[in-house]
C-alpha positions as CSV (number, residue, x, y, z in Angstrom):
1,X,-23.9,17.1,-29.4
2,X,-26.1,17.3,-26.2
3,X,-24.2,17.3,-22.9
4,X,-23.2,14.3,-20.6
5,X,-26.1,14.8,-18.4
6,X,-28.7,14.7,-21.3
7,X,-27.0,11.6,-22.4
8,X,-26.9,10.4,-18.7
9,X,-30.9,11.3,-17.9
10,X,-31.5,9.3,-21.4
11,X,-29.6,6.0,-19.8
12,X,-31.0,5.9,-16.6
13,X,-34.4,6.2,-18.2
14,X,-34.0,3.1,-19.0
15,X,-32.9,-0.4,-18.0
16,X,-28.9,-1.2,-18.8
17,X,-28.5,-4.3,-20.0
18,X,-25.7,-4.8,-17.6
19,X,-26.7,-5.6,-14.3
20,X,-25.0,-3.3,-11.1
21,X,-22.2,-5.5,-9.7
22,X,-22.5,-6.3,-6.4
23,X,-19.7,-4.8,-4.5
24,X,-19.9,-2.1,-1.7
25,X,-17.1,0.3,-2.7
26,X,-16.6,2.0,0.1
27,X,-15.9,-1.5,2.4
28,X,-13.4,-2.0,-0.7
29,X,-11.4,1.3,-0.6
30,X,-11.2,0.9,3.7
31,X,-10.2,-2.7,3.4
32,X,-7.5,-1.6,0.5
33,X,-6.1,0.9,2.1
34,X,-6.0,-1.1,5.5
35,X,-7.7,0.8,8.1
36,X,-7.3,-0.1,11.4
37,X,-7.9,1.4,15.1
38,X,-4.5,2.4,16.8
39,X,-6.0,4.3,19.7
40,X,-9.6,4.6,21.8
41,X,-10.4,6.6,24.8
42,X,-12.2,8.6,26.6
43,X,-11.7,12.6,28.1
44,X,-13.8,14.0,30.7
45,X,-12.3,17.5,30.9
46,X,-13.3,20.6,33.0
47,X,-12.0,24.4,32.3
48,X,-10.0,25.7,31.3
49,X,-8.6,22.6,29.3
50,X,-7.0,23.2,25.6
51,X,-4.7,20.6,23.8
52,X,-3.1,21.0,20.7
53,X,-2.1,17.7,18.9
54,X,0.3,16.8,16.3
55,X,0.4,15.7,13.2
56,X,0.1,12.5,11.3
57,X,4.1,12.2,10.9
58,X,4.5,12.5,14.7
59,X,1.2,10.8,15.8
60,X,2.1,7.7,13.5
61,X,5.6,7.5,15.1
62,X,3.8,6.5,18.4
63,X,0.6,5.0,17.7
64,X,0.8,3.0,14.4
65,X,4.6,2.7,13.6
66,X,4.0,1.1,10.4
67,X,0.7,3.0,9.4
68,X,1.0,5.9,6.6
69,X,-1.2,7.9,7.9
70,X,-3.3,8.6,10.8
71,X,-7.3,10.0,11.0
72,X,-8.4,11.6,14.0
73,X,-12.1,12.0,15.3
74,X,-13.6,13.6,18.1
75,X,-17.2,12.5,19.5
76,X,-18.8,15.4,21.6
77,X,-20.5,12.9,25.0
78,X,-21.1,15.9,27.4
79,X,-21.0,19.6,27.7
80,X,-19.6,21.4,24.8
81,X,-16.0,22.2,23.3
82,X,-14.3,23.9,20.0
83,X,-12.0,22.9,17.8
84,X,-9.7,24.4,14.6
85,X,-7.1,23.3,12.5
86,X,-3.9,25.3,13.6
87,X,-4.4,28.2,12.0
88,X,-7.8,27.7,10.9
89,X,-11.3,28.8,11.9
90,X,-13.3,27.1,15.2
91,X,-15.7,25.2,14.5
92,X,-18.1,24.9,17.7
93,X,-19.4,21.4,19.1
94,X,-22.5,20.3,21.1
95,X,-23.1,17.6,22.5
96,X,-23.4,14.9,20.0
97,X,-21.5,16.3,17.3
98,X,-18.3,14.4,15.8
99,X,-15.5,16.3,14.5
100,X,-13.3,14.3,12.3
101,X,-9.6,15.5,11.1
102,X,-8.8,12.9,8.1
103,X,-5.8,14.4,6.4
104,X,-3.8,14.5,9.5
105,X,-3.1,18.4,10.0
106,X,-2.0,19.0,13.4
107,X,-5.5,20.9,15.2
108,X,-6.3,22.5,18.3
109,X,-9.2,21.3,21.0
110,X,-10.8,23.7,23.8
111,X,-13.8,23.9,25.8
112,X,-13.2,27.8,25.0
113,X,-13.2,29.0,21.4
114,X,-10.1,30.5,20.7
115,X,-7.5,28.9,23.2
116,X,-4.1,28.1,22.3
117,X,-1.4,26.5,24.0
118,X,-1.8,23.0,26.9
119,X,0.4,20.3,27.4
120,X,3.8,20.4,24.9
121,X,3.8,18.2,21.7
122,X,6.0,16.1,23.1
123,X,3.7,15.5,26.3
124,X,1.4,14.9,24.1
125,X,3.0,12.3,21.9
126,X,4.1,10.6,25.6
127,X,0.4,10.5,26.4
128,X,-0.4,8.7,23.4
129,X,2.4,6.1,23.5
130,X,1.4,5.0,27.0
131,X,-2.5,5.0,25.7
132,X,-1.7,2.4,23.2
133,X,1.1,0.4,25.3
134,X,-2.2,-0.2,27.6
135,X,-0.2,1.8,30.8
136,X,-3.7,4.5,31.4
137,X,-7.1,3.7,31.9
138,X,-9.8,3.7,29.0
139,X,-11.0,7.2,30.6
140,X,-9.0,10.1,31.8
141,X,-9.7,13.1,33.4
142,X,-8.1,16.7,32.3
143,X,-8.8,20.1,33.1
144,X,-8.5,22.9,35.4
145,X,-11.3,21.9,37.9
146,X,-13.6,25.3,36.7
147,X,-17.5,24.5,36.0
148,X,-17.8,23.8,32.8
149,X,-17.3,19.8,31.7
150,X,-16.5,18.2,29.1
151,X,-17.0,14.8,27.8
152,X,-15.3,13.4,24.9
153,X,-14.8,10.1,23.2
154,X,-11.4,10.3,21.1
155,X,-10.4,7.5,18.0
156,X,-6.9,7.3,16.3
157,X,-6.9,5.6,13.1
158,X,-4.6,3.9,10.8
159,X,-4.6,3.6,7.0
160,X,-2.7,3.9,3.8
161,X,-2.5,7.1,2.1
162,X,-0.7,5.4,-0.8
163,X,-0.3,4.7,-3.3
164,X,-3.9,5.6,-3.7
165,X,-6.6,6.4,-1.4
166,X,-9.5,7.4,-3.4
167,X,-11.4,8.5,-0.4
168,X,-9.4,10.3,1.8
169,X,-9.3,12.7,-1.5
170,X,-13.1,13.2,-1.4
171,X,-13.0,13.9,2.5
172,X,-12.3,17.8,3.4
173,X,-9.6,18.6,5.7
174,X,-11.8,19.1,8.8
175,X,-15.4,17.3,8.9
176,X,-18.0,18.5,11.5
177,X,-21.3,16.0,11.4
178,X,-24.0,17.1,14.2
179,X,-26.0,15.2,16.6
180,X,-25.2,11.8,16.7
181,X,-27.1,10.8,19.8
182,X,-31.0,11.1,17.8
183,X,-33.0,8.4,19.3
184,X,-32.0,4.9,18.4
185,X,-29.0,6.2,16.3
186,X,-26.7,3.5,15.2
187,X,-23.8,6.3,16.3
188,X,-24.6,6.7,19.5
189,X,-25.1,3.2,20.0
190,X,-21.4,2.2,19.0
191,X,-20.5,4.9,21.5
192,X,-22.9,3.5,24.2
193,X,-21.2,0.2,23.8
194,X,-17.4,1.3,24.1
195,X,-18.4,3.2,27.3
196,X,-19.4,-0.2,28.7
197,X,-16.9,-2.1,27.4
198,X,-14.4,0.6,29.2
199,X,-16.5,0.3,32.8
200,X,-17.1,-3.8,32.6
201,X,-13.7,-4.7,31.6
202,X,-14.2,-7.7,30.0
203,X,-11.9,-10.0,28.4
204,X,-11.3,-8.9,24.8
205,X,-12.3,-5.1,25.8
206,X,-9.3,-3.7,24.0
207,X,-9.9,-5.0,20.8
208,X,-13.9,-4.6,20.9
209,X,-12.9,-0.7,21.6
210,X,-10.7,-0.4,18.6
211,X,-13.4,-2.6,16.1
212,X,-15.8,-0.1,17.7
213,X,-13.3,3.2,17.0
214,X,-13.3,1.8,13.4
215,X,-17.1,1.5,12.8
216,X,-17.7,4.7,14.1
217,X,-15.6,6.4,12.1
218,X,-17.2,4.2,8.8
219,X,-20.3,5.4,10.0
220,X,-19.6,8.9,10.2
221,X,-18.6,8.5,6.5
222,X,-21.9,7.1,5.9
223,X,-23.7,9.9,7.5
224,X,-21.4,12.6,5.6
225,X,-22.2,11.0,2.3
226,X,-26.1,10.9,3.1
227,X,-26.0,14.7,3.3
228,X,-23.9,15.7,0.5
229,X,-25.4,18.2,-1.8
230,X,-26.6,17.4,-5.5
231,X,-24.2,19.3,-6.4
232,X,-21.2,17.7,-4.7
233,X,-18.3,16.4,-7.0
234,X,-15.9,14.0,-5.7
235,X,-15.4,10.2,-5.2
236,X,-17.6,9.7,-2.6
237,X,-20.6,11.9,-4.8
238,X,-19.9,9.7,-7.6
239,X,-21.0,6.8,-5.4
240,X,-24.0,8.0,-5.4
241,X,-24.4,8.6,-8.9
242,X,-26.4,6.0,-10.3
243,X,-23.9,5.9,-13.4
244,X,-20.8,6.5,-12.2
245,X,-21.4,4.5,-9.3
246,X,-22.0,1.5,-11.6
247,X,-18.7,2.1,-13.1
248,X,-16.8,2.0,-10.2
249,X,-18.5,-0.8,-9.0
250,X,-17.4,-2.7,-12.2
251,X,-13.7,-1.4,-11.8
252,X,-13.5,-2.2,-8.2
253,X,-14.8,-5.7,-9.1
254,X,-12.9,-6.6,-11.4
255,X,-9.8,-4.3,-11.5
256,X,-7.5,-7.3,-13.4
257,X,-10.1,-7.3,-16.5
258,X,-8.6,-5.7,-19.7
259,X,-11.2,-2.9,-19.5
260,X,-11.2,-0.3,-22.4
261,X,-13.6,2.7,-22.0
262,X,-15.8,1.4,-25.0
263,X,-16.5,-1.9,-22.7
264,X,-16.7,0.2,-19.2
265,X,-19.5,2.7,-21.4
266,X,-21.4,-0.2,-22.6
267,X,-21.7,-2.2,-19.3
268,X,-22.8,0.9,-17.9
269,X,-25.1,1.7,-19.8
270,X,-23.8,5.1,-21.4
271,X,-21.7,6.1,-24.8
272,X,-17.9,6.4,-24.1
273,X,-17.8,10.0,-24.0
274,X,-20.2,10.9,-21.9
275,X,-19.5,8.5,-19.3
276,X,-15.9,9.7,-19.9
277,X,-17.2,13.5,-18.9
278,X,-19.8,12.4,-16.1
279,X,-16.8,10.2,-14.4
280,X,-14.5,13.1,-14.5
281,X,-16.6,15.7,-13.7
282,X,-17.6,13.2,-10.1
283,X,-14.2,11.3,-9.6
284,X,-11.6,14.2,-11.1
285,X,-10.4,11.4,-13.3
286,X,-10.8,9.7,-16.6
287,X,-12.1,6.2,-15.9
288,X,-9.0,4.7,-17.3
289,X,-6.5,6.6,-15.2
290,X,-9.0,6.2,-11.9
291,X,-8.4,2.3,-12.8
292,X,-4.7,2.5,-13.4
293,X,-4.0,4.2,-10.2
294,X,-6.5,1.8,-8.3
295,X,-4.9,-1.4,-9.5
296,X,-1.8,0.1,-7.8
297,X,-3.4,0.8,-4.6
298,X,-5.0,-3.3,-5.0
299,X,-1.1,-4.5,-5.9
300,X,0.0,-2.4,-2.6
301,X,-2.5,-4.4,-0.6
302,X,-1.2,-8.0,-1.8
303,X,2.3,-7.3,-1.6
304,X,1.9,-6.0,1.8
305,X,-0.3,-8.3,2.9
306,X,1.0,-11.8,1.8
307,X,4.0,-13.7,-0.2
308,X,2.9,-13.9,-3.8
309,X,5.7,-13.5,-6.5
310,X,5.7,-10.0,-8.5
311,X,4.5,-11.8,-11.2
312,X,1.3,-13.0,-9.9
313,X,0.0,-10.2,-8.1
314,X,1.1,-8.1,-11.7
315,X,-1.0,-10.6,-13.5
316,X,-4.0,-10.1,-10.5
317,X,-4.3,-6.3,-11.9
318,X,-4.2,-7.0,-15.4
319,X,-0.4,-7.2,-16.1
320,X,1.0,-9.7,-18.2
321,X,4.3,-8.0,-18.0
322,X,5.8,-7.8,-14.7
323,X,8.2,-5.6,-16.2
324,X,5.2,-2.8,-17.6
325,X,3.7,-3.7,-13.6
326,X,7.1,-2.6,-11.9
327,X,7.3,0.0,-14.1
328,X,3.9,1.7,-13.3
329,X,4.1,0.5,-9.5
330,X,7.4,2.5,-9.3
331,X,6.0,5.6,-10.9
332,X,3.1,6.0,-8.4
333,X,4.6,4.8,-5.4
334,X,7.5,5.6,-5.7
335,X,9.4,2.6,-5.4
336,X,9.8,-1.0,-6.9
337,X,7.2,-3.7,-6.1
338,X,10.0,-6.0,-3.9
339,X,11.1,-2.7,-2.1
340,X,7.3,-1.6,-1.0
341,X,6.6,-5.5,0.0
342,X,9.9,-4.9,2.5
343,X,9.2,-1.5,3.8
344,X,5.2,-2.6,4.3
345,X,4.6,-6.1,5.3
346,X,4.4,-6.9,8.7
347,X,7.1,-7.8,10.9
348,X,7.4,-11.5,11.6
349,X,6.3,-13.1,14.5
């Protein structure tokens, strides 16, 4: 039998009679999983200046009570600074580089390489808290008043974690994209624009800054999945893929269909087993359990986000049986539909 990617060069040689849906997956993961800016500002810093900063557990506590997790990113404006996981290696930053810290470790920022130490975590947890009650200004200065300066623009971000967040899985534990500030580059645009909004003041500047905290960070996504390598495996490679991309995109489209792999193979274009392989070898699962674990992640959303009986949002993922639903919901997340609508939906006004 030849292998998957003989069998996948054959198919994309030719037109699938299936046409690709039209979905963007990754707008359909961020809107599942519910990301949302918590916190925006800027830093201008001088030497020596270090802070080390928490992580998710403690930072969600204080700036999205009711958010799972939290993503962190760092956009290098001025001068040049370091940063690490604790623990970890430095990674150095000129100016226009983004450093992005998306499975919440707790990390370590310096205009030094190397330093340890700054203001206490629990300083640092108070500085955040007044941040997002509104009580500091957009920009705030730090340092030791040596020559050396600093200028960074710092988002906090919100999002589920679970029951399923396909991409914060395909995202490494500390992210470093360079040079964001090219000539017209959409990046350093967004960033243009929240400096203004912080100097003008303008009605509605608050939530323009956290809108803006949020497309930056989708944007450095973007850029990060421009430059992957060929040989990158992964949720967000398989995006790319033109096969297993089409997959997803009919899975994400449909996720309350009663898809079997023999009908996902042939809408894609490929025979069952090696779209099976090629999915697994990109996602790291087979397309049946990616779509089992996904419908969860969908059924999450509705129950957070609105009142619909058990039943219906079971039968929205392709459940007839709200008894088989509960029973799956409650193995992946852990707990029964009715008990993750109480602990998730929002608070009433």
């Amino acid at each position: 039998m030849a292998p998957w990617h003989a069998h996948a060069s054959a198919a994309l040689d030719q037109e699938s009679a299936a046409c690709p849906p039209g979905i963007d997956l990754l707008s359909d993961v961020l809107r599942a999983v519910r990301l949302s800016g918590a916190v925006f500002f800027r830093v201008d810093a001088t030497s020596p200046w270090v802070i080390e900063v928490p992580d998710t557990a403690a930072l969600a506590a204080v700036t999205l009570p009711r958010a799972q997790h939290v993503i962190s990113y760092h956009v290098v404006t001025r001068g040049s600074c370091s940063g690490a996981l604790l623990g970890g290696a430095s990674v150095r930053l000129e100016e226009g580089d983004v450093l992005v810290f998306p499975h919440g470790d707790a990390y370590v920022m310096s205009i030094a390489p190397g330093m340890r130490g700054g203001p206490k975590p629990a300083e640092v947890l108070a500085f955040m808290r007044e941040m997002v009650m509104g009580r500091l200004p957009f920009a705030v200065a730090e340092g030791g008043g040596g020559p050396e300066q600093l200028g960074l623009v710092c988002g906090f971000l919100g999002c589920d974690v679970h029951p399923f967040n396909p991409l914060l899985t395909a995202l490494p534990s500390l992210l470093h994209v360079r040079r964001a500030f090219a000539a017209g580059d959409p990046l350093g645009r967004l960033i243009d624009f929240a400096i203004v909004e912080s100097q003008e003041r303008r009605a509605g500047g608050e939530c323009v800054r956290l809108r803006l905290s949020e497309l930056m960070f989708v944007e450095v996504v973007r850029r990060y999945l421009a430059g992957l390598p060929v040989e990158q495996t992964g949720w967000l490679a398989g995006l790319r893929d033109r096969v297993v991309g089409r997959a997803l995109g009919f899975l994400h489209e449909r996720p309350g269909d009663d898809w079997t792999l023999e009908k996902l193979a042939k809408d894609a274009g490929l025979s069952r087993s090696a779209l099976a392989e090629r999915f697994t070898h990109f996602v790291g699962d087979p397309p049946m359990q990616y779509l089992a674990r996904w419908r969860m992640q969908v059924a999450a959303r509705l129950l957070a986000d609105g009142q619909a009986k058990v039943s219906a949002v079971a039968l929205q993922v392709g459940y007839e049986s709200e008894a088989a639903f509960s029973r799956a919901f409650k193995k992946l997340a852990g707990v029964p539909p009715a008990a993750w609508r109480s602990r998730h939906a929002p608070p009433p006004r």
